[in-house]
TORDRENTI-915077 format. One record per residue (C-alpha): x, y, z; residue number from 1. Coordinates in steps of 0.05 Angstrom, whole numbers, plus 5000, padded with zeros to 4 digits. Layout:
% TORDRENTI-915077
((X; Y; Z); NUM);
...
***
This chain:
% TORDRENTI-915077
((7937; 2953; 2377); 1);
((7995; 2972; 2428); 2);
((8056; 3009; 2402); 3);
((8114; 2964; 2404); 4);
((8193; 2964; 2408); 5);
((8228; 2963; 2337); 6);
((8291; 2942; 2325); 7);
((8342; 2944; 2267); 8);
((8388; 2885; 2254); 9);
((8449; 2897; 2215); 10);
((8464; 2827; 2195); 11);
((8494; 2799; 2123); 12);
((8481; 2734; 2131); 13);
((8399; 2730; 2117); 14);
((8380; 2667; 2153); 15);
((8417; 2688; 2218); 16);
((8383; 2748; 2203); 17);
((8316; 2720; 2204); 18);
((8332; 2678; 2257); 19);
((8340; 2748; 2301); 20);
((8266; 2773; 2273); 21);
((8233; 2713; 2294); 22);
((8268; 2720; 2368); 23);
((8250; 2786; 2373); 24);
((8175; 2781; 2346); 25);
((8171; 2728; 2399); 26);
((8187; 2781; 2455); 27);
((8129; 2826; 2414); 28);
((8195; 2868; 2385); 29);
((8179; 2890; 2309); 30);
((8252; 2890; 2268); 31);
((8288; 2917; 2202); 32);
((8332; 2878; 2159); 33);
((8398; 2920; 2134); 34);
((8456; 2870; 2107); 35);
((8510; 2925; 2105); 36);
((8535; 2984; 2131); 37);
((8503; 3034; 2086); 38);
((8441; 3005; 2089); 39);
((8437; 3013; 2164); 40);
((8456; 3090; 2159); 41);
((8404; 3105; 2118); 42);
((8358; 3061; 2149); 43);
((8378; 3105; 2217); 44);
((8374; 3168; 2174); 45);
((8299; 3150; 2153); 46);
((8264; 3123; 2206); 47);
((8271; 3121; 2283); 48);
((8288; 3058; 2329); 49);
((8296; 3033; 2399); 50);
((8348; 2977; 2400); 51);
((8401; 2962; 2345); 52);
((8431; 2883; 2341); 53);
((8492; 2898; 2294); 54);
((8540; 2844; 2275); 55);
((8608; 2861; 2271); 56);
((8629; 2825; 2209); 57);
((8586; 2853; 2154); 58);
((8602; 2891; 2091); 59);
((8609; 2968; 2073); 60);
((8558; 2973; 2016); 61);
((8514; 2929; 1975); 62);
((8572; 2921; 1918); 63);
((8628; 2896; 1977); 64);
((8659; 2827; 1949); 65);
((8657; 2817; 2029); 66);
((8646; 2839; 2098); 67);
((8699; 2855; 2145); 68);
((8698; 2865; 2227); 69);
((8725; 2933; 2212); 70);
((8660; 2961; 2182); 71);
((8616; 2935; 2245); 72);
((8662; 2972; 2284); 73);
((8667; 3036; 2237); 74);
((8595; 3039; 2235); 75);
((8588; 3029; 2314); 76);
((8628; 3084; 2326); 77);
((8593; 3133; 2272); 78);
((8513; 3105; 2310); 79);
((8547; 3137; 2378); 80);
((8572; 3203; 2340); 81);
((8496; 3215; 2316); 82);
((8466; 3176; 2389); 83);
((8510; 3182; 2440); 84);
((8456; 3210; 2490); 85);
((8460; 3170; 2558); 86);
((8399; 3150; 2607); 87);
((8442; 3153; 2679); 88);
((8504; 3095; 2655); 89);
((8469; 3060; 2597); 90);
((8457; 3086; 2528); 91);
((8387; 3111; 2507); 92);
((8391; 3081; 2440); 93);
((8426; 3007; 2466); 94);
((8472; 2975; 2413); 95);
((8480; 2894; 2427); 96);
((8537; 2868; 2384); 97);
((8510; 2797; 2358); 98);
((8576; 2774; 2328); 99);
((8627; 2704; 2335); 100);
((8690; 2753; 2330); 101);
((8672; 2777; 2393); 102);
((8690; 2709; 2420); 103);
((8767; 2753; 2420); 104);
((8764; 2782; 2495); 105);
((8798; 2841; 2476); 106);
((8764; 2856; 2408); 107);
((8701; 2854; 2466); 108);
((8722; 2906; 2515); 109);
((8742; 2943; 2443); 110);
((8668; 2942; 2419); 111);
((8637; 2961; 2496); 112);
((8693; 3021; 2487); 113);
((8664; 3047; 2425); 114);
((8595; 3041; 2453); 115);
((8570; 2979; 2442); 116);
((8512; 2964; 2510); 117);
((8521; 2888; 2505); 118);
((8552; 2826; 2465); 119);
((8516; 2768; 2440); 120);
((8557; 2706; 2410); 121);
((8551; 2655; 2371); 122);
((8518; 2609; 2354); 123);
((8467; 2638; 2407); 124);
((8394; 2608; 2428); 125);
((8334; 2644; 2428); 126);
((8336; 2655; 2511); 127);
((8401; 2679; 2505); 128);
((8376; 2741; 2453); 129);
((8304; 2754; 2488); 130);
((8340; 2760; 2554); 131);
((8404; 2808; 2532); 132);
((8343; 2845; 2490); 133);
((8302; 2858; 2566); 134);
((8356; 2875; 2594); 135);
((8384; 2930; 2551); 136);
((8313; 2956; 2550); 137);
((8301; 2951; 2633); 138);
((8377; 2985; 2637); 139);
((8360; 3048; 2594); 140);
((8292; 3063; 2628); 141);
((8241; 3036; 2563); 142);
((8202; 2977; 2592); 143);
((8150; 3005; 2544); 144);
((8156; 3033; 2483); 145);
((8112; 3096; 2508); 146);
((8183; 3111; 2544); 147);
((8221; 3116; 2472); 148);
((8185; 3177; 2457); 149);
((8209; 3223; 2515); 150);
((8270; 3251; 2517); 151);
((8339; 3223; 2542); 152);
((8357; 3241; 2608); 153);
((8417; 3292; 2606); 154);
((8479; 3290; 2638); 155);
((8493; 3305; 2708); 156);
((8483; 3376; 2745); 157);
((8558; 3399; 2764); 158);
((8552; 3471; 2778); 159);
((8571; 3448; 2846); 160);
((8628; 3405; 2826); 161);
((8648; 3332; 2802); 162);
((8650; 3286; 2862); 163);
((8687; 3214; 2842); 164);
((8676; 3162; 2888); 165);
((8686; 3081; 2888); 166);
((8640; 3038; 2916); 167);
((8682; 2982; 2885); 168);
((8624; 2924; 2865); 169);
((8645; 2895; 2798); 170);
((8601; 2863; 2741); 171);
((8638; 2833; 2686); 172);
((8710; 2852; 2705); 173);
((8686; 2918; 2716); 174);
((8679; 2957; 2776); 175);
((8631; 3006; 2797); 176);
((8655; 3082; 2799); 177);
((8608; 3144; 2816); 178);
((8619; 3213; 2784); 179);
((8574; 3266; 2794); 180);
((8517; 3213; 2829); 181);
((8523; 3174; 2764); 182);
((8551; 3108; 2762); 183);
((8602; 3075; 2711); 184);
((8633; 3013; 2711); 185);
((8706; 3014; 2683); 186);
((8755; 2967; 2664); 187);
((8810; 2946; 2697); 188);
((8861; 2992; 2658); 189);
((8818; 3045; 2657); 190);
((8809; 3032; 2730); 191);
((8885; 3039; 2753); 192);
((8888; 3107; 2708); 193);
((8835; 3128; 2760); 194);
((8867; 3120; 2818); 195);
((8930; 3144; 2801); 196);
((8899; 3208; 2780); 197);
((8856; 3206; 2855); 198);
((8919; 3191; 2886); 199);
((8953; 3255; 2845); 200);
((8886; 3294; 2871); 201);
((8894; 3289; 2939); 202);
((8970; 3294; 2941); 203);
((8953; 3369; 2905); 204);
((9004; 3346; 2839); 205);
((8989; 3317; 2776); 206);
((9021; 3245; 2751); 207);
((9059; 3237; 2695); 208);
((9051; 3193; 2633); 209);
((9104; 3152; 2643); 210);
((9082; 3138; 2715); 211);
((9012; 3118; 2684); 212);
((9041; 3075; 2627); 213);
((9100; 3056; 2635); 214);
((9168; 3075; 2603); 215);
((9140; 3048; 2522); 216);
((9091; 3110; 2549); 217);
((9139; 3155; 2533); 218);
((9157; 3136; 2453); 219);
((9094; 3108; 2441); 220);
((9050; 3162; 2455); 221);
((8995; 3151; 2513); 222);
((8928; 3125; 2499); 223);
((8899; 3107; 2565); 224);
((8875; 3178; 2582); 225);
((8831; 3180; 2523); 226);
((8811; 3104; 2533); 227);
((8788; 3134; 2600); 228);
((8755; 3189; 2570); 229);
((8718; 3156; 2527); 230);
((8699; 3113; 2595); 231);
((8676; 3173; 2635); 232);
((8629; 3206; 2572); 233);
((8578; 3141; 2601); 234);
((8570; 3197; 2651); 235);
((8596; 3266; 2641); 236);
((8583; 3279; 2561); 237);
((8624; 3322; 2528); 238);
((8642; 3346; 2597); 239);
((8722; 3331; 2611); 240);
((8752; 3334; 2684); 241);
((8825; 3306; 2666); 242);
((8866; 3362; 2657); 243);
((8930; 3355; 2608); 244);
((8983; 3404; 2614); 245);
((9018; 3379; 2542); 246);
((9079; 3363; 2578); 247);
((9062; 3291; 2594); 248);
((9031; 3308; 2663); 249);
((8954; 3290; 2678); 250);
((8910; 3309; 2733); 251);
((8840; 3329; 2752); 252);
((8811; 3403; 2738); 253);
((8794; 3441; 2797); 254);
((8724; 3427; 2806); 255);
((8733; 3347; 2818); 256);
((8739; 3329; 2886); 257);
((8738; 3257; 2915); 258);
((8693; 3219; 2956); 259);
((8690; 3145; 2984); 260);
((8735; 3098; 2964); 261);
((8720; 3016; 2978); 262);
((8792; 3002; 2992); 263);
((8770; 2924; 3020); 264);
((8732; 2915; 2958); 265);
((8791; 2940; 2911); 266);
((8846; 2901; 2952); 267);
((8800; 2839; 2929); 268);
((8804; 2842; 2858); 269);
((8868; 2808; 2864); 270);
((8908; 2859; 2823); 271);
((8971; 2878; 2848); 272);
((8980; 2948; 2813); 273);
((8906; 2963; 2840); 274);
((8919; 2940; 2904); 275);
((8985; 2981; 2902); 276);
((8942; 3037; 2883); 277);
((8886; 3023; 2930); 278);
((8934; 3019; 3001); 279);
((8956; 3096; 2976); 280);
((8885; 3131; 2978); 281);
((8872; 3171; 3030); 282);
((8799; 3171; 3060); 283);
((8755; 3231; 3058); 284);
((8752; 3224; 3134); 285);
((8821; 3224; 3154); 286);
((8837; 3277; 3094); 287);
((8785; 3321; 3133); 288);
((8800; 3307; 3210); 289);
((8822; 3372; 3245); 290);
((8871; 3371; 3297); 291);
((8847; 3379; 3379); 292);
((8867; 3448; 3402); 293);
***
């Protein structure tokens, strides 16, 4: 008998649970039941798995009077602390959030921030969960299960520098950014943090917080730096290229340099702070040009 995929499903209610088993025994997937957080830790702690469907709204421990979207979330962000390895942009071990809060757009892009590979709502049909399953298995290299026993591809080789580039497709209200020959595909926000830092780059300054956020930047504190971060470790790992001189100002560390830059496709997204932001970067061409003697 072939080996096969195994999945765990973190899922409190037990006939939506089921429901997910028979799906994925359909696709030849095997599948473990855990109803609440703790259960899924030390189901992860005991035994080893290759996709995890985890509803957001599920309770802490078996004694919880009920579940809460907080403790999907909590215990998404503590499965990327212990598997955060990456395969090239997706994650090795792929997390699909199965969950009706994520119906909330924002609460969405939360969850894919933490580390979450995919979304699932519901109610959802059995094409819908077979599909989103082949998928996160195609993205992170395992169209076998053979695959899940070699090791996760490491991060990029940047002895000779971080090169950002952006090719500018988009997927999801996402576009497509290259660092290192890797590819990542950022949000909007985390997009126009980006480009003001390339812009900064290859001016030879740094940009300031408020210039970044906005003037509530400047009492609120700034998060979208380490909402970018967080972003970039798709690629780069513990590796950090934004420099932050504690004084509010932000800007790459020497070893980043920048590369191609789809201004067309960036001027398209219809943005007007992005295509503010876009009509400022300098190509790598005209940045290099010498002048005729």
């Amino acid at each position: 008998m072939k080996d096969r995929h195994i999945a765990l499903i973190v899922e409190d209610d037990r006939e939506i649970a089921e429901e997910l088993r028979e799906i994925l025994a359909a696709i030849d997937c095997k599948s473990v039941i855990a109803d609440n957080s703790e259960h899924a830790m030390r189901k992860l702690r005991n035994g080893s798995y290759c996709l995890i469907l985890l509803d957001l709204h599920i309770k802490s421990a078996p004694d919880s009077i009920k579940g809460h979207e907080e403790h999907g979330k909590a215990l998404l962000r503590k499965i990327r602390q212990k598997h955060g390895h990456h395969n090239g942009i997706p994650f090795w071990l792929p997390v699909i959030i199965v969950s009706g809060y994520a119906r909330e757009v924002d609460e969405a892009v939360n969850v894919m921030r933490d580390g979450a590979s995919d979304i699932i709502r519901k109610p959802f049909t059995g094409r819908q969960v077979s599909e989103k399953v082949r998928l996160a298995f195609q993205a992170s290299g395992r169209h076998t299960h053979e695959r899940c026993h070699e090791p996760p591809t490491e991060g990029p080789d940047v002895h000779d520098g971080v090169v950002i580039a952006i090719p500018g497709d988009r997927s999801r209200r996402r576009t497509r950014v290259t660092i290192a020959s890797k590819q990542v595909y950022l949000p909007d926000a985390s997009l126009k943090l980006l480009l003001h830092l390339i812009i900064a780059k290859q001016k030879g300054k740094s940009v300031h917080k408020i210039d970044l956020g906005g003037q509530k930047a400047a009492y609120q504190g700034f998060k979208g730096i380490p909402n970018l971060r967080n972003e970039l470790k798709q690629v780069l790992g513990s590796l950090n290229i934004i420099h932050n001189d504690y004084h509010g100002n932000y800007s790459f560390e020497d070893n980043v340099t920048v590369g191609e830059c789809a201004v067309e496709k960036l001027l398209q997204i219809n943005d007007e702070t992005i295509s503010r932001l876009a009509k400022q970067i300098q190509s790598p061409r005209r940045r290099t040009r010498t002048k005729k003697v």
